[in-house]
N, C-alpha and C positions, 0 to 999 in steps of 0.2 A: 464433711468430707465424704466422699462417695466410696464403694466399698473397691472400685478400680486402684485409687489412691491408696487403701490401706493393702493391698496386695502388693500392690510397686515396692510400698515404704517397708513392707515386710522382707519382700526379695533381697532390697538393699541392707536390710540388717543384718541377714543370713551368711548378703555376701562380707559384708564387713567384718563380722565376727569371723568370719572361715580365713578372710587375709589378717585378722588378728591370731587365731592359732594359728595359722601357717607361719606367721611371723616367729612365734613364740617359740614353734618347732625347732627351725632352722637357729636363731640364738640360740638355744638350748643345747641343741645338739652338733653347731659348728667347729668347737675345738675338735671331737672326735672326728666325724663324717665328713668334714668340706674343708678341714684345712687346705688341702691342694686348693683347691675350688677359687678359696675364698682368697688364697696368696696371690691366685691369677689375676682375679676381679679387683685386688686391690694395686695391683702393679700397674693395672691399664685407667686406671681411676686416676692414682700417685703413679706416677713414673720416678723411676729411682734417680735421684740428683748427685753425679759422681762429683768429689771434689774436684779442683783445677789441680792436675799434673806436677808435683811440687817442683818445683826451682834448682835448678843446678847448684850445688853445695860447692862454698868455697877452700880449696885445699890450707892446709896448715903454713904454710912454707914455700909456695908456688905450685905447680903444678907438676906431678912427677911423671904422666904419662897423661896421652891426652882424655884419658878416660877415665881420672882421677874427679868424682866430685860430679862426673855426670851421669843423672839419672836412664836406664833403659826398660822398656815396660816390660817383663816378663809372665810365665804362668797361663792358665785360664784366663782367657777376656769372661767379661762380665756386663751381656745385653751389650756383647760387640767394644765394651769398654775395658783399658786397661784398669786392672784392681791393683797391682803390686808394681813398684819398682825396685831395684836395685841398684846399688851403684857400690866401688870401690874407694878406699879413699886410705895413702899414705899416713903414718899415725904421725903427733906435732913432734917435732924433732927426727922425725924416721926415714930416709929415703928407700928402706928398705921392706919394713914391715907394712905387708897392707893389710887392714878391717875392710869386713863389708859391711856393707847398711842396707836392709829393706825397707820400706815404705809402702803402708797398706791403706786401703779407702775403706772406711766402717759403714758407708754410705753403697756398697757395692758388697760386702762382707761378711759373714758372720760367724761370731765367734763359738770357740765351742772346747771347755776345757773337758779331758779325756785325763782320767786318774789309773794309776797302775795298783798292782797288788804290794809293792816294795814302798813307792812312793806315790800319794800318801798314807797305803795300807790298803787292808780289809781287799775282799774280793767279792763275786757280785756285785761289780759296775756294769751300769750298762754302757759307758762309753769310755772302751780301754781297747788297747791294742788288740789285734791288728785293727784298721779301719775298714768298716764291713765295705763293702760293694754297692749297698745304694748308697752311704754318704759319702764314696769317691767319683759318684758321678757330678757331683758340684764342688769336692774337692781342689782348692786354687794353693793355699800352702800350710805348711807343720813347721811347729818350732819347738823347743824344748823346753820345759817348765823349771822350776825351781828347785834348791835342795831339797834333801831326806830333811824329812821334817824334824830330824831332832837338832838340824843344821839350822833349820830356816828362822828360826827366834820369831815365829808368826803358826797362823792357824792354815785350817783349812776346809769350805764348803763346798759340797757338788752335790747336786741331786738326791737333794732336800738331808744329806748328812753330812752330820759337824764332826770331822774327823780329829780335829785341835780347836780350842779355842779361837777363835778372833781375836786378835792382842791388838788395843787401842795404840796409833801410834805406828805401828806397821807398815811400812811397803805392801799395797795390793793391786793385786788386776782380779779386777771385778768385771763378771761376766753378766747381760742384764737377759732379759725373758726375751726382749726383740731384738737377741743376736748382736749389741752394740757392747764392747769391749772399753776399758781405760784401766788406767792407773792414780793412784791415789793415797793419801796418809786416810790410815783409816779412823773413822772416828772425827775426821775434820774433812776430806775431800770427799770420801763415799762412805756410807754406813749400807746397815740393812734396813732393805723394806721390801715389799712384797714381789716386785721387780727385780731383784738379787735372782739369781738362778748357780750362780758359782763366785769364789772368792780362792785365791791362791795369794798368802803373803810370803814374804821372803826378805828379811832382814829391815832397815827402814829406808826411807828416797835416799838415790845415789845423786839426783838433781830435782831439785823444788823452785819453783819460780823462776824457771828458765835456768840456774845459775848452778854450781856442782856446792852441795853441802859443804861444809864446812871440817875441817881435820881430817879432810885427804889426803894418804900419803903414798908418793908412788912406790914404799919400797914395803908399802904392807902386805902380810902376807897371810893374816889371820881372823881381822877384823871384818872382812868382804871377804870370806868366806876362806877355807884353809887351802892355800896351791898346795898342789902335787908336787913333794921333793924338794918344797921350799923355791921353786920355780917362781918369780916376781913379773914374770911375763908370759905368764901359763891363758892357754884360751879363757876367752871370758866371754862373756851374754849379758845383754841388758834389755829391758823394754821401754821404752816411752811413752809418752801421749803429747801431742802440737798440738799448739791453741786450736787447731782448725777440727780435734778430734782423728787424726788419723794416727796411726800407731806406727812408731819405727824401732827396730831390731839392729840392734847393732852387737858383730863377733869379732874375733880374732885373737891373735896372741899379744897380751898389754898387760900394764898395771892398768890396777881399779883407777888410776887419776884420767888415764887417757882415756877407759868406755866412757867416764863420763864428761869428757872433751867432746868425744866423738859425738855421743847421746845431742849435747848440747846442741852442736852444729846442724846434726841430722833436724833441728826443730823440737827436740822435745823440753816442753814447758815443766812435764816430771819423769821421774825414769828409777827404775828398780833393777836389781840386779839378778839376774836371771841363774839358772847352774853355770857350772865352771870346770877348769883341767881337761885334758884332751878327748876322755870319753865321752863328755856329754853335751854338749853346743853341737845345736844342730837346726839348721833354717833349709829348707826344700821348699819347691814349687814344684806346680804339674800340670804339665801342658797335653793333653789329647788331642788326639786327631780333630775331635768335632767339641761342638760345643756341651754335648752332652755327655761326652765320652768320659770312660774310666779312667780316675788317676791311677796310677801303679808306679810302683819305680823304674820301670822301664822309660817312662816319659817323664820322669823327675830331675829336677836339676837343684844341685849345692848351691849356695850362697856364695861360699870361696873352697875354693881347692885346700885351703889350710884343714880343712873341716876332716877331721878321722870317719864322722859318720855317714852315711848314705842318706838319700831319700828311701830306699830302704827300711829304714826303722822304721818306720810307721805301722808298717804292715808286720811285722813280726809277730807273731803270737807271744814270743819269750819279753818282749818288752815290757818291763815291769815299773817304771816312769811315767809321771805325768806331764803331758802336753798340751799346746793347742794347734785345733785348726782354724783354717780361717776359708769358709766354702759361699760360693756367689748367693746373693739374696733370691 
């Protein structure tokens, strides 16, 4: 081999090794330095796959207004797509009481549990009330989280602290590292693993395997958590998870048997019970002018008018409750 050859062969090793550090660099240093960067690169790589638009829900007892049971897209679009819908819907036996239902895409969403100083304690969180300014520029909706944990008969993680136990057996919504959200018996549907990034439980499944648990009673007033005043139709919240992975939110004023009627029909395969009694159920979206723009509550919109709370709460600084949001990929 002539000494031309071993100069070429040399050059190329040079360069080789130089795109092997540089490689090495950039993995090394990408969570810190190029998250933007690298969210970009991977969105035009993967383009986000929104689910199909769910299906108009069928009312209990016919149709009480024509806009019972049919979905509309609300909030932030997400990459020009709708993430959230909403719909209304008459309770079984009720031509007067109405629930709302939300319906979110996890495939367009990400989730993101925010802990208060009251619920579930402690202070220095980094993600508590009010909602800073750069996370309301991706901001699409807020909802409210579960009992005071000495209510909740379950634990509590967020950001890397175990504020309660994890009680096997548990109602949970587990939050994952890539922003994907569900619900689950813990211990049999989700545990921990290194992909956990949050876990909020709260009591055990109000519905498992599509169907409402077993020893529901609509006149209970203690066991799904204590109403207000002995109220047996006092607001309620629930969470779910549909086979398809999307999450639906269901409010209003009922007993525990009808959320989870409601829960049922909205699609969810499992479903927890969320807080309860007129202060605390609270569902918001936020639509801004652009697609970039600030959520605030001046551009926020309730679930249902039954609701005491605003879109509002979110931003409060005095908000001492744990929530989630759920802001575009």
């Amino acid at each position: 081999m002539n000494k031309g050859s071993y100069r070429r062969r040399g050059r190329a090793a040079r360069v080789t090794l130089g795109v092997l550090v540089t490689s090495f660099s950039l993995i090394w240093f990408a969570p810190v330095a190029l998250s933007s960067a690298a969210t970009t690169r991977t969105s035009a790589v993967t383009p986000l796959r929104p689910l199909p638009a769910p299906a108009n829900l069928t009312p209990f007892a016919g149709p009480s207004s024509s806009h019972d049971g049919h979905w509309r897209p609300v909030g932030r679009r997400v990459h020009t797509r709708a993430a959230v819908y909403t719909t209304s819907m008459h309770l079984p036996g009720s031509r007067s009481v109405v629930a709302g239902i939300a319906w979110m895409d996890p495939n367009l969403l990400r989730a993101r549990l925010y802990s208060g100083s009251l619920s579930p304690g402690g202070a220095n969180w980094k993600f508590t009330a009010p909602i800073a300014a750069n996370a309301a520029t991706t901001l699409v909706a807020a909802f409210n989280g579960g009992f005071l944990m000495k209510d909740s008969e379950g634990g509590y993680y967020s950001e890397g602290r175990l504020v309660a136990p994890l009680r096997r057996g548990a109602a949970s919504l587990v939050v994952y590292s890539n922003g994907v959200a569900t619900v689950g018996q813990w211990g049999r549907d989700v545990s921990m693993t290194p992909n956990v990034v949050a876990v909020r439980q709260n009591l055990r499944l109000l519905v498992d395997n599509g169907h409402l648990v077993s020893g529901l009673q609509p006149s209970d007033i203690k066991t799904w958590g204590v109403a207000l005043n002995n109220v047996i139709n006092t607001p309620r919240s629930g969470l779910g998870v549909t086979a398809t992975g999307a999450l639906v939110y269901v409010e209003g004023p009922m007993n525990i048997v009808d959320l989870a009627h409601l829960l049922v029909r909205a699609g969810a395969v499992r479903a927890m019970v969320l807080d309860m009694n007129p202060l605390w159920p609270i569902f918001a979206t936020y639509t801004p002018a652009t697609s970039n723009g600030v959520a605030s509550p001046a551009n926020g919109q309730v679930l249902s008018k039954t609701m005491l709370q605003t879109p509002t709460r979110f931003f409060d600084p005095a908000y001492s409750r744990d929530f989630i949001t759920m802001s575009a990929r």
